[in-house]
C-alpha positions as a Markdown table, in Angstrom:
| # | Residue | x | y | z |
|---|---|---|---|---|
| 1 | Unk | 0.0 | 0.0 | 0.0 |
| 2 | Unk | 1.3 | 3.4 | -1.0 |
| 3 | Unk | 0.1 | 5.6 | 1.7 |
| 4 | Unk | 1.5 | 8.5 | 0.1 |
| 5 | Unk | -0.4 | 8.0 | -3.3 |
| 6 | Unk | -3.6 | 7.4 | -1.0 |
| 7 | Unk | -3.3 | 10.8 | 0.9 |
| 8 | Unk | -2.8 | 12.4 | -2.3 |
| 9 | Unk | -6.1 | 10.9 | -4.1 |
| 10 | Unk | -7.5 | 11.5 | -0.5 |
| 11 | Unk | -6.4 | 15.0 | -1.2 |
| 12 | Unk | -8.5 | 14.5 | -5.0 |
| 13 | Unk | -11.5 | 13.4 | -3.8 |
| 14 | Unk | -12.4 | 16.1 | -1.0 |
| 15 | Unk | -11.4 | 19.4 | -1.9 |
| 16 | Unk | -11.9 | 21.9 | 0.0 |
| 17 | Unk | -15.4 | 23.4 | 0.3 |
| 18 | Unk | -16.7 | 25.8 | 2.5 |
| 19 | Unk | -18.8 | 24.0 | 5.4 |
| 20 | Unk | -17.4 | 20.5 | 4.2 |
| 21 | Unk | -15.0 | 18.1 | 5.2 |
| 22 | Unk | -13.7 | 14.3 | 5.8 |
| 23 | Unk | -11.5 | 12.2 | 7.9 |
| 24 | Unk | -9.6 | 8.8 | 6.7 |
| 25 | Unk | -7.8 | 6.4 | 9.2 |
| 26 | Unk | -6.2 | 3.0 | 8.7 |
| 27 | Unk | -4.9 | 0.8 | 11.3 |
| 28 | Unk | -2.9 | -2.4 | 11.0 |
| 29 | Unk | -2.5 | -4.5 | 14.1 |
| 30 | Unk | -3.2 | -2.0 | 16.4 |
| 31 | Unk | -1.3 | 0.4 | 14.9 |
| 32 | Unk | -2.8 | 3.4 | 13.2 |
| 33 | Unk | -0.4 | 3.9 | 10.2 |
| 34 | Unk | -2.5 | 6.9 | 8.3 |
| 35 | Unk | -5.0 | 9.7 | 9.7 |
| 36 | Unk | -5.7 | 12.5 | 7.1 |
| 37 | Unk | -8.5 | 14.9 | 7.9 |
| 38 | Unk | -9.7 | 18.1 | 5.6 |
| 39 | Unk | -11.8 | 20.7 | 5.5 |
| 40 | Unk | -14.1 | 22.1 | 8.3 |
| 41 | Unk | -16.8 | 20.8 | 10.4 |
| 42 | Unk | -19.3 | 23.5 | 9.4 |
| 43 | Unk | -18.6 | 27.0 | 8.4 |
| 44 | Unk | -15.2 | 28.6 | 10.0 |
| 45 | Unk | -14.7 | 25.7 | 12.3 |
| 46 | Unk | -11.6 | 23.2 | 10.7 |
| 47 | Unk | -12.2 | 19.5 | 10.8 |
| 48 | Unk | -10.0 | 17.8 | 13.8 |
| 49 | Unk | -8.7 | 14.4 | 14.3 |
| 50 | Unk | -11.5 | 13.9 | 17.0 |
| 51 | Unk | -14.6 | 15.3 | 15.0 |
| 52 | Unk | -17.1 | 13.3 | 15.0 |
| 53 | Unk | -20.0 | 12.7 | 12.1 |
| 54 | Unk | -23.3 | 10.2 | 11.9 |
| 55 | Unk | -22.3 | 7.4 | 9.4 |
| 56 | Unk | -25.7 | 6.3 | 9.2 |
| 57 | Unk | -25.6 | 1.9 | 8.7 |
| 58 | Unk | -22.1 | 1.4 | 9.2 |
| 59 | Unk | -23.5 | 1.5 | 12.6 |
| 60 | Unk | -24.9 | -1.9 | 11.6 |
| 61 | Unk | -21.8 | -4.0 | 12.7 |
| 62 | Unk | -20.9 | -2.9 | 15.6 |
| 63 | Unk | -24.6 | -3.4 | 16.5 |
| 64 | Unk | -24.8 | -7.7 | 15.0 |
| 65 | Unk | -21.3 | -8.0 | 17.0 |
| 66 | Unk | -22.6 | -6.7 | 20.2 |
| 67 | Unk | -25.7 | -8.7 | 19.6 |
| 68 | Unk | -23.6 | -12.1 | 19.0 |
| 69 | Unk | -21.3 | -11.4 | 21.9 |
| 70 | Unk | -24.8 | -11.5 | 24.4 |
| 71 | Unk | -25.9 | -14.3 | 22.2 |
| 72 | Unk | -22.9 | -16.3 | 23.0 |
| 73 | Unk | -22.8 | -15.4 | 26.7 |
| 74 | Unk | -26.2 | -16.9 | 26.7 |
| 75 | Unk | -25.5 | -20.2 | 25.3 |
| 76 | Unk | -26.4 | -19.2 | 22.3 |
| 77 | Unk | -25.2 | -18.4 | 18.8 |
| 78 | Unk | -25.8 | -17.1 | 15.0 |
| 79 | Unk | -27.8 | -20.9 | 14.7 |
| 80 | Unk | -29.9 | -19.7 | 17.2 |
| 81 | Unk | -33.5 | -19.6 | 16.3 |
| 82 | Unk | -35.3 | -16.6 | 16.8 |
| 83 | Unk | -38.6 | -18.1 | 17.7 |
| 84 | Unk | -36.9 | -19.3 | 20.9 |
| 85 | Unk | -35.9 | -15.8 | 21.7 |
| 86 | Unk | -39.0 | -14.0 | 20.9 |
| 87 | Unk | -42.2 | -16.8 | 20.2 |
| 88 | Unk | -44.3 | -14.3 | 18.4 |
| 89 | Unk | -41.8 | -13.3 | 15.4 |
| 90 | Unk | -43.5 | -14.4 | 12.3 |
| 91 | Unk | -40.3 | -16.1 | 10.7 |
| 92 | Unk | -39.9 | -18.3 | 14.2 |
| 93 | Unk | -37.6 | -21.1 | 12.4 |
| 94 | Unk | -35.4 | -18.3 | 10.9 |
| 95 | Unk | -32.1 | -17.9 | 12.8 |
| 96 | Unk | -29.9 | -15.1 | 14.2 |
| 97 | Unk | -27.5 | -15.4 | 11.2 |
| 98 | Unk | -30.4 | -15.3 | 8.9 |
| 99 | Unk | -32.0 | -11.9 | 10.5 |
| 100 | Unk | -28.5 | -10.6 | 10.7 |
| 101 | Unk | -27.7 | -11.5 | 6.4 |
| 102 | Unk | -31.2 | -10.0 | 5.4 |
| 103 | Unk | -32.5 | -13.0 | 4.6 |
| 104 | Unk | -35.6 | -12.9 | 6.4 |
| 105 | Unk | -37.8 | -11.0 | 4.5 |
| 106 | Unk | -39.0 | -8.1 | 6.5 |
| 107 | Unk | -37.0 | -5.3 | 5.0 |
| 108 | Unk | -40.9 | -3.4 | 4.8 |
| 109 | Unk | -43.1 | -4.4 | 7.5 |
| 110 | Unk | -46.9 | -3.9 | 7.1 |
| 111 | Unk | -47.4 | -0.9 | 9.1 |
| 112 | Unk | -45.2 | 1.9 | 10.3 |
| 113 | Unk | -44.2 | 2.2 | 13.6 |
| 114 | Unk | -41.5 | 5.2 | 15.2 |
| 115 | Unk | -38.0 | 4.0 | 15.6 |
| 116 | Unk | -38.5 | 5.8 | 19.3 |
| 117 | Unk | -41.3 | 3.1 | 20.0 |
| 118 | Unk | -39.4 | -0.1 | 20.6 |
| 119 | Unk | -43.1 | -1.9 | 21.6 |
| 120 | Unk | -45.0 | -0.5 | 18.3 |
| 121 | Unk | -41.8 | -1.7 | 16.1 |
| 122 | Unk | -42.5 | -5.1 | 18.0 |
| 123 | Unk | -46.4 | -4.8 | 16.9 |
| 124 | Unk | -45.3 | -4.1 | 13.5 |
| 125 | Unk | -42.7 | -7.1 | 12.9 |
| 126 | Unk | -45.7 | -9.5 | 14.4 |
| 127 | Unk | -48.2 | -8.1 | 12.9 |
| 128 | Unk | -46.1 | -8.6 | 9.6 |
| 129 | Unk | -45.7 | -10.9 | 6.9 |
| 130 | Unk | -42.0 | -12.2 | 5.4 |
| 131 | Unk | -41.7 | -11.1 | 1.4 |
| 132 | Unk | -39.1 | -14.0 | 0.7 |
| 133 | Unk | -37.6 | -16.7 | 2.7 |
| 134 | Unk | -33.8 | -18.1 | 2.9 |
| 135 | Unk | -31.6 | -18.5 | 1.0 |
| 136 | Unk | -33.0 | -15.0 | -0.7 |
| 137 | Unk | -32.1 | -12.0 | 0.7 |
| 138 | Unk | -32.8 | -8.3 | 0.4 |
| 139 | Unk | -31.1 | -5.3 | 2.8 |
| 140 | Unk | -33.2 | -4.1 | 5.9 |
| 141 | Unk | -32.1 | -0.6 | 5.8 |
| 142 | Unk | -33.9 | 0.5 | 8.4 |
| 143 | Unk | -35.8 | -2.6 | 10.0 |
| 144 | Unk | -33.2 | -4.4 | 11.3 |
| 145 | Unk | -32.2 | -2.0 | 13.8 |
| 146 | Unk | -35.9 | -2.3 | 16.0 |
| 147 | Unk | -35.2 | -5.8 | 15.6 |
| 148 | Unk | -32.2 | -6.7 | 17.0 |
| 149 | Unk | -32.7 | -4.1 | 19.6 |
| 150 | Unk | -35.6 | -6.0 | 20.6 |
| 151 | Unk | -33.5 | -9.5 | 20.4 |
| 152 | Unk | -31.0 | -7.3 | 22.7 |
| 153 | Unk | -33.7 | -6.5 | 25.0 |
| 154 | Unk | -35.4 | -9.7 | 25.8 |
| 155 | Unk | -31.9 | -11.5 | 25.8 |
| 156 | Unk | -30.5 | -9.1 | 28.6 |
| 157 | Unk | -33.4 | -6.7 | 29.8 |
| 158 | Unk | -31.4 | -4.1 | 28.1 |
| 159 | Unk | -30.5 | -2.7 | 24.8 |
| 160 | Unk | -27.7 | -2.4 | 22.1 |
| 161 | Unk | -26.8 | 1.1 | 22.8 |
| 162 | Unk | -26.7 | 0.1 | 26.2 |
| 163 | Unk | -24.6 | -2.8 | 25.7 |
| 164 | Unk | -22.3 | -1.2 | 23.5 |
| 165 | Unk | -21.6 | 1.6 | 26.1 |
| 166 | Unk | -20.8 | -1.2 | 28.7 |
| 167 | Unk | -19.1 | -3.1 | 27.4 |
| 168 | Unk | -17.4 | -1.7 | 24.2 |
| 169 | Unk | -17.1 | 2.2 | 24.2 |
| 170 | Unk | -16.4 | 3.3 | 27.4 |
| 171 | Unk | -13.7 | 0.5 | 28.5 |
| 172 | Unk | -11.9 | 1.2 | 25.3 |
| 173 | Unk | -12.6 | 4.6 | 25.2 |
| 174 | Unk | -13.7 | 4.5 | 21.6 |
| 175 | Unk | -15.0 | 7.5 | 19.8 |
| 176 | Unk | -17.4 | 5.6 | 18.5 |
| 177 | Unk | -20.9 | 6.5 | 20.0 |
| 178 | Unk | -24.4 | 4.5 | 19.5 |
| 179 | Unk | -26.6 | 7.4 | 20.5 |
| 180 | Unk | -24.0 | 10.2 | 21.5 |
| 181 | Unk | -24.7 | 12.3 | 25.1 |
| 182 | Unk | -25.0 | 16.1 | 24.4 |
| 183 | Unk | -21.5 | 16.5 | 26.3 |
| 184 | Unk | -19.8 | 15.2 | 22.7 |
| 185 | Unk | -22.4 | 17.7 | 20.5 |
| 186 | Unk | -20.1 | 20.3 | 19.7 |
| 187 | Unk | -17.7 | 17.9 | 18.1 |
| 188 | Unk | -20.6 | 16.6 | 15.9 |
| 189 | Unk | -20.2 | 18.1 | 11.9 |
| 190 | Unk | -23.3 | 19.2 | 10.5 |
| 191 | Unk | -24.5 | 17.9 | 7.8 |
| 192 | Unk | -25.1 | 18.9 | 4.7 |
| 193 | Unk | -27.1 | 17.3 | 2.7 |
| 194 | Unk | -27.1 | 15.8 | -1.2 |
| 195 | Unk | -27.2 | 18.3 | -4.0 |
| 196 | Unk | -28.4 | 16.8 | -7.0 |
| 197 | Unk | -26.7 | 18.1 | -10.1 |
| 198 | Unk | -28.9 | 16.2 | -12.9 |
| 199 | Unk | -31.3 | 13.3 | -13.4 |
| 200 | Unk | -30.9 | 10.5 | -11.2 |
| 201 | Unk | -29.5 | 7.5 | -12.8 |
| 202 | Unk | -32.4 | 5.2 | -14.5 |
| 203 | Unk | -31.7 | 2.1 | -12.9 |
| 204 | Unk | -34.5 | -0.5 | -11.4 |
| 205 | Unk | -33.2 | 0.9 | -8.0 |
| 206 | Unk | -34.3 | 4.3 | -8.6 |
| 207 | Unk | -37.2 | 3.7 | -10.4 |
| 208 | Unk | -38.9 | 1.1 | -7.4 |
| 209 | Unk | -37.6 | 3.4 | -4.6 |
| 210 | Unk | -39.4 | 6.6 | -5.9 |
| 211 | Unk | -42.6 | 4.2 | -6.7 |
| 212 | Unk | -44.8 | 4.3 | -3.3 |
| 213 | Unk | -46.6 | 0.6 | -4.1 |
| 214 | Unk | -42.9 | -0.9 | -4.5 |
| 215 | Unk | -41.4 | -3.2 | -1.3 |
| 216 | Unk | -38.3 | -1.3 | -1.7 |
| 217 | Unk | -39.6 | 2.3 | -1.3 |
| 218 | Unk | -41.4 | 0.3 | 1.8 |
| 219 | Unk | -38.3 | -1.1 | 3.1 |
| 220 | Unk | -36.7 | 2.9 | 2.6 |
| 221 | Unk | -39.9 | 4.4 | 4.5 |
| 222 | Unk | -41.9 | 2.0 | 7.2 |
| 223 | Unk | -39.9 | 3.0 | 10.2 |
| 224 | Unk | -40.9 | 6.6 | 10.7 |
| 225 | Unk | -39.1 | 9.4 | 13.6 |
| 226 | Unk | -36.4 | 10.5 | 11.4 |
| 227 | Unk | -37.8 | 11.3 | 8.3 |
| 228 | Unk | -34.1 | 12.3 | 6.9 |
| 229 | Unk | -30.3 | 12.5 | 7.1 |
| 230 | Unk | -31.0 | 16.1 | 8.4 |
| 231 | Unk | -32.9 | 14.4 | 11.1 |
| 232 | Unk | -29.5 | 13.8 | 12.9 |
| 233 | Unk | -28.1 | 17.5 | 12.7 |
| 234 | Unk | -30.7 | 17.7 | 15.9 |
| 235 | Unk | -30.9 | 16.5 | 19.2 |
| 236 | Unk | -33.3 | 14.0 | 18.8 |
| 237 | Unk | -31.4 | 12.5 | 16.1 |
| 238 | Unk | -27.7 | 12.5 | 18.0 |
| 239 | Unk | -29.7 | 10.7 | 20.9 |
| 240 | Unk | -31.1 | 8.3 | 19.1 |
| 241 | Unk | -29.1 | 4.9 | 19.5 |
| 242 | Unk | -30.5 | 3.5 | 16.7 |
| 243 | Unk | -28.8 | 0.0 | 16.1 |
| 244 | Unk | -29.4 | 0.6 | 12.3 |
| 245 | Unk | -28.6 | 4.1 | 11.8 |
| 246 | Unk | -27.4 | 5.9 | 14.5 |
| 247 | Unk | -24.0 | 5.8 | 15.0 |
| 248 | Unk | -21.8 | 8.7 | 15.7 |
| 249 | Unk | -18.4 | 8.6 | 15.3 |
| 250 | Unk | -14.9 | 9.6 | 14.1 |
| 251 | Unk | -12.6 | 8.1 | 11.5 |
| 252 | Unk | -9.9 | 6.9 | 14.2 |
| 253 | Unk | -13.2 | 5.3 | 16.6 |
| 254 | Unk | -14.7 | 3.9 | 13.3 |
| 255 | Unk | -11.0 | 2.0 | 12.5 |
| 256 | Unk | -10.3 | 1.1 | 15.4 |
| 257 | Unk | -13.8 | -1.0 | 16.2 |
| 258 | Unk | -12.8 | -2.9 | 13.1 |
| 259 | Unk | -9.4 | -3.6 | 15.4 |
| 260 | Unk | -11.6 | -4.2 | 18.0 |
| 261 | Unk | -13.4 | -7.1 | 16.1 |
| 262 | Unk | -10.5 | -8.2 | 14.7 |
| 263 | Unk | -9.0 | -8.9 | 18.2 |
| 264 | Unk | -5.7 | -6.7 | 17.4 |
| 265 | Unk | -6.4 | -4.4 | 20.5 |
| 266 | Unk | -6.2 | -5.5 | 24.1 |
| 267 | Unk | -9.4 | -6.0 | 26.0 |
| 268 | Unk | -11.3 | -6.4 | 23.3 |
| 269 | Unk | -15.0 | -7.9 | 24.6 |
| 270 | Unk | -15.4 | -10.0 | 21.2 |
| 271 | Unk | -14.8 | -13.8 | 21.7 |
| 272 | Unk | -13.1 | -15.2 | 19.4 |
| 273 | Unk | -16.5 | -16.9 | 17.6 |
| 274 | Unk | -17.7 | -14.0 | 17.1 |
| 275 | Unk | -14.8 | -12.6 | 15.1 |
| 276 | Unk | -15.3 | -15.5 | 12.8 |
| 277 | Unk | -19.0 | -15.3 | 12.6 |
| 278 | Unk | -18.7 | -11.6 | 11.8 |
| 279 | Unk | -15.8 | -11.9 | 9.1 |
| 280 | Unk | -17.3 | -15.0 | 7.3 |
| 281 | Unk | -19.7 | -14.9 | 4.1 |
| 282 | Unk | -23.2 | -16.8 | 4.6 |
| 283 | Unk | -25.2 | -15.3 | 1.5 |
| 284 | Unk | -24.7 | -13.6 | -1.5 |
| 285 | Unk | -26.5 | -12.9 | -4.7 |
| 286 | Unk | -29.0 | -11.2 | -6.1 |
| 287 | Unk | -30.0 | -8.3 | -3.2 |
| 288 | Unk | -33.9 | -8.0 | -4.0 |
| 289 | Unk | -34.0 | -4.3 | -1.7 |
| 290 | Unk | -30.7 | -3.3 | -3.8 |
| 291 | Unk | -31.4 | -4.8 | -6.9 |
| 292 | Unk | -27.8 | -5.7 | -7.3 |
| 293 | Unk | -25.6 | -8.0 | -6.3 |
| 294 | Unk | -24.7 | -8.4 | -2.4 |
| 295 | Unk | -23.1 | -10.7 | -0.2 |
| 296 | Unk | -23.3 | -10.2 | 3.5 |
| 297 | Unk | -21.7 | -12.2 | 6.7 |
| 298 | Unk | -23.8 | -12.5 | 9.9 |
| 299 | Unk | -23.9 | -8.9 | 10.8 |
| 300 | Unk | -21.6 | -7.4 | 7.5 |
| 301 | Unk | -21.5 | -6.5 | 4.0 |
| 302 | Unk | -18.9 | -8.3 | 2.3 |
| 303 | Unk | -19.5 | -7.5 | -1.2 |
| 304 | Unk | -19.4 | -5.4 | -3.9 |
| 305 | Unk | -15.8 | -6.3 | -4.0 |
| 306 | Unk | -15.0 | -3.4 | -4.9 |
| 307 | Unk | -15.1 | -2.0 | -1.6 |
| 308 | Unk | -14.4 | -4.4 | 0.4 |
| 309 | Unk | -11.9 | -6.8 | -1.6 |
| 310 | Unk | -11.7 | -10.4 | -1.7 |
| 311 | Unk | -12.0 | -11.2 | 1.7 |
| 312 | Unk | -12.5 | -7.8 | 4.0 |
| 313 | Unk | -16.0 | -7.4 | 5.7 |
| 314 | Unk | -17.5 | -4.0 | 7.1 |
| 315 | Unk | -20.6 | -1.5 | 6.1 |
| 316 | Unk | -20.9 | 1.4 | 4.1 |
| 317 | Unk | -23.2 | 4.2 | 5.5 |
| 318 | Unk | -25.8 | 7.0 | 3.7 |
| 319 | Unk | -24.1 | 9.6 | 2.1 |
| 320 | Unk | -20.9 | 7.9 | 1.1 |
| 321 | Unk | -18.8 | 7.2 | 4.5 |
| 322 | Unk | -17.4 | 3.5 | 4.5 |
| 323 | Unk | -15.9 | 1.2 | 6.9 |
| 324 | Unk | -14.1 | -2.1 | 6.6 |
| 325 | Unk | -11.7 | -5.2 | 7.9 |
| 326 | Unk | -9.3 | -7.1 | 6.5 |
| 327 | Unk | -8.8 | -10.0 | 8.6 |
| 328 | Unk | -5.9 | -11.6 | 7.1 |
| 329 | Unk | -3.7 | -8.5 | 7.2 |
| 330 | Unk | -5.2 | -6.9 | 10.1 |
| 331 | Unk | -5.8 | -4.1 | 8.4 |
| 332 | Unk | -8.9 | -2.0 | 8.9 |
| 333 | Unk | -10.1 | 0.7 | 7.4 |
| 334 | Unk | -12.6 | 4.1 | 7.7 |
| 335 | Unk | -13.5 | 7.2 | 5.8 |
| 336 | Unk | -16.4 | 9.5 | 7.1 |
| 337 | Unk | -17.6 | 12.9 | 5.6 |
| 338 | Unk | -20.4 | 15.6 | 6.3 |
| 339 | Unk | -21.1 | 16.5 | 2.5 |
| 340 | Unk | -22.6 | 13.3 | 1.7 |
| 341 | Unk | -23.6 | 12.3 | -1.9 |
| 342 | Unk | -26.4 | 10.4 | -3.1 |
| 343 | Unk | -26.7 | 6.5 | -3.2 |
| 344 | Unk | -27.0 | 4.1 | -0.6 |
| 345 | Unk | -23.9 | 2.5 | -1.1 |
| 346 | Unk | -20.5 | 4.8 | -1.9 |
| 347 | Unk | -19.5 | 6.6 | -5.1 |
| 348 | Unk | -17.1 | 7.3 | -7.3 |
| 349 | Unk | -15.1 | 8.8 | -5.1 |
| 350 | Unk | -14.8 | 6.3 | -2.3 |
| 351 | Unk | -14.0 | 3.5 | -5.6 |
| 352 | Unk | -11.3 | 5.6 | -6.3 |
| 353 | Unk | -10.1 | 5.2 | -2.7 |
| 354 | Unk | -10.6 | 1.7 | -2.5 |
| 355 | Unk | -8.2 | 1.3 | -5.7 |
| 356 | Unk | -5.8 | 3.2 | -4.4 |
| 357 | Unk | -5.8 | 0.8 | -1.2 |
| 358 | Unk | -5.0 | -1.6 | -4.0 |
| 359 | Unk | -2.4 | -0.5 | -6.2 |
């Protein structure tokens, strides 16, 4: 890896712009061996190793790991059916490793519910009905999150955020934050939203996300409370803990949870089952939210390979930030931005990164 080619592409890809800026760390073994950060955090105030920025579903893994680690204190693991956990869920056969590679069907559930009402997202998953069953499988953007909160909670009386506070963040001091406490506010970057310069692209995507009747606008819409990525440039947003969506963190916390999971830092609370059930590929295919082709582990992307290689796992996030593991070099990897671009998974310019990582 030519780190000095990457900074410079780094360099390429986010320019400076009034109000905008990024952050990109790598680690290998423990050791951070590149931290770049540009721009500001909003308007007159410049971007600092420790700013910190919502990177929307790259929350996801850190929210399957902490769910597996409880799992596994239990007795349990990714085999686990979920029926045994919580009787009325209306896939009751369907494991933890299913729910956790999106191959359950419930990406859209019947009804909406509030992402702040843990017991109507419960009504709405029972109440609903799956759209496909294993080994299909389709991305729950925002579904997922209620439901393995609501695995967390009847497993340990408590929930992810709570867990991951416990027994992740604050031990290892991580700036890494699953619902942040206003005391870390003012190192939070707004925002700024998408501009769109042009048509969107016609794919199938597009076209069934912008049609109301289609399961994947559903799957983009049924879990109502934040209504946008502005929604977490407030208060209610930051708080929010969602397991899905609502991480909060910088690029050096983002990194080093993937060194975390990897077991390259000392005291790290993932057993060693975990690591393996986090890193390795259980599905992949056709995505039928994405309309592309996916692959996921039990709790992680793992393809396009494109950003994520041959054998690296980790999550991309709305807006463009990205976040990933190498296991067999140690290496892990995190870019986060506040001017985010449009797309659920990253751009051009975060595929330019990702060759550079390459060459």
């Amino acid at each position: 890896m030519n780190l000095s080619a990457l900074s410079r592409v780094f360099a390429q890809e986010f320019p400076a712009v009034r109000g905008e800026g990024a952050a990109l760390s790598i680690f290998r073994k423990g050791k951070e061996i590149l931290h770049i950060e540009t721009g500001e955090e909003f308007e007159g105030v410049a971007w600092e190793t420790d700013t910190l920025v919502p990177v929307f579903s790259a929350t996801k893994p850190a929210s399957a790991a902490c769910l597996l680690q409880a799992l596994l204190e239990k007795g349990g693991g990714p085999d686990t059916m979920i029926g045994d956990i919580w009787p009325a869920f209306p896939a009751p056969h369907g494991t933890v490793q299913q729910l956790l590679s999106h191959q359950l069907g419930l990406a859209a559930w019947t009804r909406e519910a509030s992402v702040f009402d843990l017991d109507a997202c419960r009504a709405a998953v029972e109440a609903s009905t799956p759209h496909w069953a294993p080994p299909q499988h389709g991305y729950h953007p925002h579904t997922l999150g209620p439901m393995v909160d609501i695995l967390m909670l009847l497993l340990t009386g408590g929930r992810i955020a709570d867990f991951w506070e416990k027994r992740v963040r604050r031990p290892l001091s991580l700036d890494f934050f699953i619902g942040a406490p206003d005391a870390v506010f003012s190192r939070i970057a707004l925002l700024r939203l998408p501009r769109l310069r042009g048509p969107l692209p016609s794919t199938a995507f597009y076209r069934a996300y912008f049609n109301p009747s289609s399961p994947v606008c559903r799957a983009f819409r049924c879990v109502s409370g934040l209504p946008s990525a502005r929604s977490m440039n407030e208060a209610i947003g930051r708080r929010c803990g969602c397991p899905a969506r609502g991480g909060i963190a910088s690029a050096r916390g983002l990194a080093l949870f993937y060194q975390v999971l990897l077991g390259e830092v000392e005291g790290s609370p993932f057993s060693s089952p975990v690591r393996e059930w986090m890193s390795r590929t259980v599905v992949r295919g056709n995505d039928l939210t994405l309309l592309q082709s996916t692959a996921f582990t039990c709790g992680a992307m793992s393809e396009p390979a494109e950003l994520f290689g041959s054998n690296g796992f980790g999550h991309a996030g709305a807006g463009g930030c990205h976040a990933f593991a190498e296991p067999a070099s140690g290496l892990s990897f995190a870019c986060v931005m506040n001017g985010m671009q449009i797309g659920v998974l990253p751009g051009a310019r975060m595929l330019h990164l990702m060759r550079s990582i390459r060459d």
